[in-house]
C-alpha positions as CSV (number, residue, x, y, z in Angstrom):
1,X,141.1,224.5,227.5
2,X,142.1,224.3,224.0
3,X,142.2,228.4,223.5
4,X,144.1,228.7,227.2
5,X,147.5,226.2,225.0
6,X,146.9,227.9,222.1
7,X,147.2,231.1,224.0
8,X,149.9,230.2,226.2
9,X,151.9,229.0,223.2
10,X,151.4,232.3,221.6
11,X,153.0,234.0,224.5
12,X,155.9,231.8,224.6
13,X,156.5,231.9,221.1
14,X,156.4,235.8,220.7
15,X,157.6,236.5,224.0
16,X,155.4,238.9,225.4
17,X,152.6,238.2,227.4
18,X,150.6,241.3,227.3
19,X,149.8,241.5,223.4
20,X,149.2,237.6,223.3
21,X,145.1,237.5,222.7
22,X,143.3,234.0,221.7
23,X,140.9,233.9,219.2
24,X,137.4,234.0,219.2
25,X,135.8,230.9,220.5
26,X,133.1,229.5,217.9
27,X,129.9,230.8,218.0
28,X,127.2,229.4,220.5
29,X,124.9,228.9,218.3
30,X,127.0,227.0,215.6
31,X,128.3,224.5,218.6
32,X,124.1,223.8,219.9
33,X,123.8,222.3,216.7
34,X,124.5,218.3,215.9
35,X,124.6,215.9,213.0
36,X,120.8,215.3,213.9
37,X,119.7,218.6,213.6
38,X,121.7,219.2,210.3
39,X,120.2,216.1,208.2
40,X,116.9,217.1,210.0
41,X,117.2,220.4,208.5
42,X,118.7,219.3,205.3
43,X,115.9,216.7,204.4
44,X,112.8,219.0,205.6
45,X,114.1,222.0,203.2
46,X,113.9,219.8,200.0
47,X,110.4,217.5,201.1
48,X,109.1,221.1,202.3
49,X,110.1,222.9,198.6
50,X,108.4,219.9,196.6
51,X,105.1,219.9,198.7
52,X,105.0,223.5,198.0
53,X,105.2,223.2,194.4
54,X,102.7,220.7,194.5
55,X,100.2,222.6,196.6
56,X,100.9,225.6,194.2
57,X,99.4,223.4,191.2
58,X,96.3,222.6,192.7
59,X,94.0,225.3,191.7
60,X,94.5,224.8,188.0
61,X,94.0,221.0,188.4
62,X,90.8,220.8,190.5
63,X,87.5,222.5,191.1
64,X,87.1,221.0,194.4
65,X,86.8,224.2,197.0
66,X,87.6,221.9,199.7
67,X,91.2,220.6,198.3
68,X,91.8,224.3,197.2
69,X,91.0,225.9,200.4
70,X,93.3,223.1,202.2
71,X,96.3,223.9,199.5
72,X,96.2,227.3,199.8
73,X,96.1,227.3,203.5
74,X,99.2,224.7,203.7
75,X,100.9,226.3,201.5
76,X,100.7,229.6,203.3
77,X,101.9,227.3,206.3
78,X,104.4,225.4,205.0
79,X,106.2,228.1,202.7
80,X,106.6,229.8,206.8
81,X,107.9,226.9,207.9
82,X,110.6,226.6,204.8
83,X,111.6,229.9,205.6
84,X,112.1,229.1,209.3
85,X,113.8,225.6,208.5
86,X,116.5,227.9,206.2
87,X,117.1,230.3,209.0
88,X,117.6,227.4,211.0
89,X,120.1,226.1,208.8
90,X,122.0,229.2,208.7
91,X,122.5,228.9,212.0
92,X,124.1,226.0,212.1
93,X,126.7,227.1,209.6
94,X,125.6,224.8,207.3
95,X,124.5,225.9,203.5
96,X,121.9,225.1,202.2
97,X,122.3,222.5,199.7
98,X,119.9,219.4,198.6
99,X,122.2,216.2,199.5
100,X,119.0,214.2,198.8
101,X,118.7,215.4,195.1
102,X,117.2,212.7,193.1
103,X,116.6,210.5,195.9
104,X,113.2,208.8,196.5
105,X,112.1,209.4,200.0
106,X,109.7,208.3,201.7
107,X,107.3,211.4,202.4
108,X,109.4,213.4,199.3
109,X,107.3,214.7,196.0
110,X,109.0,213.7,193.7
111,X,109.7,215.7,190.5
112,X,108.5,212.3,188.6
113,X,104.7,212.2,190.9
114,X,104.6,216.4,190.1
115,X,104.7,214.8,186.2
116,X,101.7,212.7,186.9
117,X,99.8,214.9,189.3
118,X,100.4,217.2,185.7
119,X,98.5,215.2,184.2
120,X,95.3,214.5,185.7
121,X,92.4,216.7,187.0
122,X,89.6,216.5,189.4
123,X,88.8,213.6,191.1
124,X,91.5,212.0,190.3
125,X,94.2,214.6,190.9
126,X,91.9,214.9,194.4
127,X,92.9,211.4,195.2
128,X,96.6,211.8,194.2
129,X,96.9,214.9,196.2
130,X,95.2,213.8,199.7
131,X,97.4,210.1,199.0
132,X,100.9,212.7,198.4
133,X,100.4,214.9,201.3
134,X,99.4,212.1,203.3
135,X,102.6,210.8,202.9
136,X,104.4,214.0,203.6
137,X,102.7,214.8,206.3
138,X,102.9,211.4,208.3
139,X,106.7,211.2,207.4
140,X,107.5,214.9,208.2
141,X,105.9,214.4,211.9
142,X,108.1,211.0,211.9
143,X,111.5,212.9,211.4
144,X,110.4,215.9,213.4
145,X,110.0,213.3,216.7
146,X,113.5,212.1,215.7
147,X,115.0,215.2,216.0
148,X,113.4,215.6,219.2
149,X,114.4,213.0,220.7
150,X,118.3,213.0,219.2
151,X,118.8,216.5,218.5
152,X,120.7,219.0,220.1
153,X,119.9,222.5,219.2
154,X,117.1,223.8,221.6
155,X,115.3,225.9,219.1
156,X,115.6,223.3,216.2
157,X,114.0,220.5,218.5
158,X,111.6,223.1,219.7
159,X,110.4,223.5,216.1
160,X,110.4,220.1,215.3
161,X,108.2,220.1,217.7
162,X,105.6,222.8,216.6
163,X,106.0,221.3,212.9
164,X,105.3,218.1,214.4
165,X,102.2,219.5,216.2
166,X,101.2,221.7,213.2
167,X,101.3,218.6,210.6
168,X,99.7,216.2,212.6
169,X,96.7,218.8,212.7
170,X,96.7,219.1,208.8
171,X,96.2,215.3,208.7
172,X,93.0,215.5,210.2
173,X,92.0,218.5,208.1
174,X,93.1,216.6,204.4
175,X,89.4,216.1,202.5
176,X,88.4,212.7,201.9
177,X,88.1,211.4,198.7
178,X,85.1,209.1,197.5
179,X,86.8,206.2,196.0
180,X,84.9,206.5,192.2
């Protein structure tokens, strides 16, 4: 409706009819996207970015096969699902910038646990790590059923989804470590 006054005020004002043409109406897939879906995105980027960096430290802090294997698996996962999460972003028209710089989420590794995760090794570090990703996982699956159920881009809820699905899986799969 907006475009049809615009339009019709173009014509009156220039006084021909035929050469009057209203612009472009936005893009489909900017207008899919809410407020929801943009914080959704814009909180998963950074939590997703830190969780890789930490799963990139854990070969030269443990000799556990089991939390290697899990790291180097999620990390294969999750730098995918970074990727996707920035296309996503993209999309919206949104860029990609870290309003939650220097905050202390809940789920977020912070640049302060990366410090002490730096300096321990082995069981420890095991304990650290499965008690971290924990965290992120749990809280990750928590914001992706929020943007399910409140979001408005169907391929961004649709993801949520998956990641949801995906992350809840790598719960289950996180070793267990002996509490000596």
């Amino acid at each position: 409706m907006r475009w049809i006054v615009v339009g019709a005020v173009l014509v009156l004002v220039t006084g021909c009819s035929a050469a009057a043409v209203p612009p472009p109406a936005p893009s489909a897939a900017v207008s899919s996207y809410n407020a929801t879906d943009v914080a959704w995105l814009q909180l998963l980027i950074p939590m997703t970015e830190q969780a890789v960096r930490l799963f990139d430290t854990v070969p030269e802090r443990t000799g556990n096969p089991q939390v290697v294997e899990v790291a180097r698996v999620m990390r294969g996962d999750h730098q995918s699902q970074l990727e996707r999460l920035r296309e996503l972003l993209r999309r919206s028209g949104n860029a990609e910038t870290d309003i939650h710089d220097g905050h202390d989420l809940p789920g977020m590794v912070t640049p302060d646990d990366l410090v002490i995760l730096g300096k321990v090794k082995e069981r420890a570090f095991d304990r650290l790590f499965a008690v971290h990703v924990s965290e992120y996982l749990r809280q990750s699956v928590l914001v992706a059923d929020g943007e399910q159920n409140s979001g408005a881009d169907p391929d961004t809820k649709e993801f949520a989804a998956s990641m949801a699905r995906s992350r809840q899986d790598e719960l289950g799969k996180l070793p267990r470590s002996d509490p000596s």
